[in-house]
N, C-alpha and C positions, 0 to 999 in steps of 0.2 A: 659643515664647518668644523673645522679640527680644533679640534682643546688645547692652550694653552700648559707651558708643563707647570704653571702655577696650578690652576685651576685641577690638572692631572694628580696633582701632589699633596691638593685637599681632599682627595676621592680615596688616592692609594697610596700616599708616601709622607715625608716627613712632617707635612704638614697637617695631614692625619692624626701621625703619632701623637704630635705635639698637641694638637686641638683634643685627643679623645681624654687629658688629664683633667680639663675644664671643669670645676665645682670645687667644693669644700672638703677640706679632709681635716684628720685628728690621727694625732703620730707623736714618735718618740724619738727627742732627737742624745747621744750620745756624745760625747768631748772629748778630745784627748789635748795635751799640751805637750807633751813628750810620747816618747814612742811607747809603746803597750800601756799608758797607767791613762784607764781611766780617770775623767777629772769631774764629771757632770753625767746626771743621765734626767733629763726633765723633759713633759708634754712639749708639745709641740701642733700650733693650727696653723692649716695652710689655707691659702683658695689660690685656685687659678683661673686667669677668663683667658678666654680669645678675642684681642683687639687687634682691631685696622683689617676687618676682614680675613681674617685668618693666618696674615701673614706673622705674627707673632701672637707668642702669649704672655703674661703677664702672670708669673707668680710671686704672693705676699705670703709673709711668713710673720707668726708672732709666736712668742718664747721665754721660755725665764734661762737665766745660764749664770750658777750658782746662788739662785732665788733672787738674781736679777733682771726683769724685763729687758727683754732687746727685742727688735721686730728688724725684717729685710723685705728687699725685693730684687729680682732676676728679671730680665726679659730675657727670652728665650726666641732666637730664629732659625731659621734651616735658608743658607743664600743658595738659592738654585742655579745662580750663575758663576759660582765656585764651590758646588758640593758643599758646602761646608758648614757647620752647627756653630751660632755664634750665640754670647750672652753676654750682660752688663748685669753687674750687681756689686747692689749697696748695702750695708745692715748699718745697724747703729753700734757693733761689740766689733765683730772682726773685719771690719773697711774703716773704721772709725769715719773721715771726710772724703776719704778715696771713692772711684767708681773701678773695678775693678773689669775691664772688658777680656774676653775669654774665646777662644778658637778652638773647633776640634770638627770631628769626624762623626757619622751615626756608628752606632755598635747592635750587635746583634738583637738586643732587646733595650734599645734608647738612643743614648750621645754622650758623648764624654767631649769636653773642651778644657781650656789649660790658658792659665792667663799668668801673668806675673806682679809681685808687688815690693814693694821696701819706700824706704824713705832715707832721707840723707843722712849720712851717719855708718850707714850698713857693710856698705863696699856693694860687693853682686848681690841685683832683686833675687829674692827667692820666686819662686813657680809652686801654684795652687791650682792642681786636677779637679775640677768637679765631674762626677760621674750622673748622669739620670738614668736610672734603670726602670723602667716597666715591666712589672711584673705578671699584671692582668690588668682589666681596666678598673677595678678595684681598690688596688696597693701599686705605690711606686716607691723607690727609696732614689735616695741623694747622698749620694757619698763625695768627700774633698780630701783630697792628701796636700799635706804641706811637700816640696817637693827644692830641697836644700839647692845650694848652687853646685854643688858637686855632684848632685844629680840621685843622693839619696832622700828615700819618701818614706813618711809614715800618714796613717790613714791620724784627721784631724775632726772630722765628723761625720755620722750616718745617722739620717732621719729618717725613719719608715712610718711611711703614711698607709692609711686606709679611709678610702672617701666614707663621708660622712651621707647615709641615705635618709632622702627627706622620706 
């Protein structure tokens, strides 16, 4: 009986990738609000699980940013019936009520996807890159560029994690 490419995809492919982040980590997440000036540099804990069977994960975040608590979360998928890396994420500082959904591609060592946001008032939503990069199974980072409606970007935060070993 031949394998499914879901099934194929939790063995050797995105769903892999995405499943081998699974557990607890402790990281440091960076701010910027403009372009080069750092604004924030504060700890950062993450956890990730794998729910519904692998087909998604589920990462929660908690934080201070300017010695203010905020916490988030992301689900993260890989749609095998259009290639393609998809995310939804909420925080409590930068989505304030919004769900922010996100589309992109795998990259050589993760995924990067790209969602857009504003509110009435702005004229054109701007675009927000989030990057995940795997580094080993050990350390991942998360990078996000604010990304202007003219199409210029500056990086807006990078978290590097390093799993936490029981």
């Amino acid at each position: 009986m031949s394998k499914s490419k879901f099934e194929i995809s939790k063995e050797s492919g995105p769903h892999l990738r995405l499943a081998s982040l699974a557990g607890n980590w402790d990281g440091s997440t960076r701010t910027w609000f403009e372009a080069g000036v750092l604004a924030d540099e504060s700890p950062m804990r993450g956890k990730v699980s794998v729910i519904m069977d692998g087909r998604f994960i589920n990462y929660e975040y908690t934080g201070t940013l300017n010695d203010k608590p905020y916490e988030g979360s992301m689900i993260w998928a890989y749609d095998l019936g259009n290639e393609k890396c998809q995310c939804s994420w909420v925080d409590s500082f930068h989505m304030g009520t919004a769900i922010m959904h996100s589309e992109g591609n795998e990259t050589g060592n993760g995924f990067a996807v790209t969602g857009q946001y504003g509110w009435i008032g702005i004229g054109e939503p701007w675009s927000w890159r989030t990057e995940l990069e795997i580094i080993n199974p050990d350390q991942f980072i998360i990078r996000a560029y604010n990304i202007s409606p003219e199409g210029e970007e500056a990086k807006a935060t990078e978290t590097i994690y390093h799993r936490i070993k029981l």
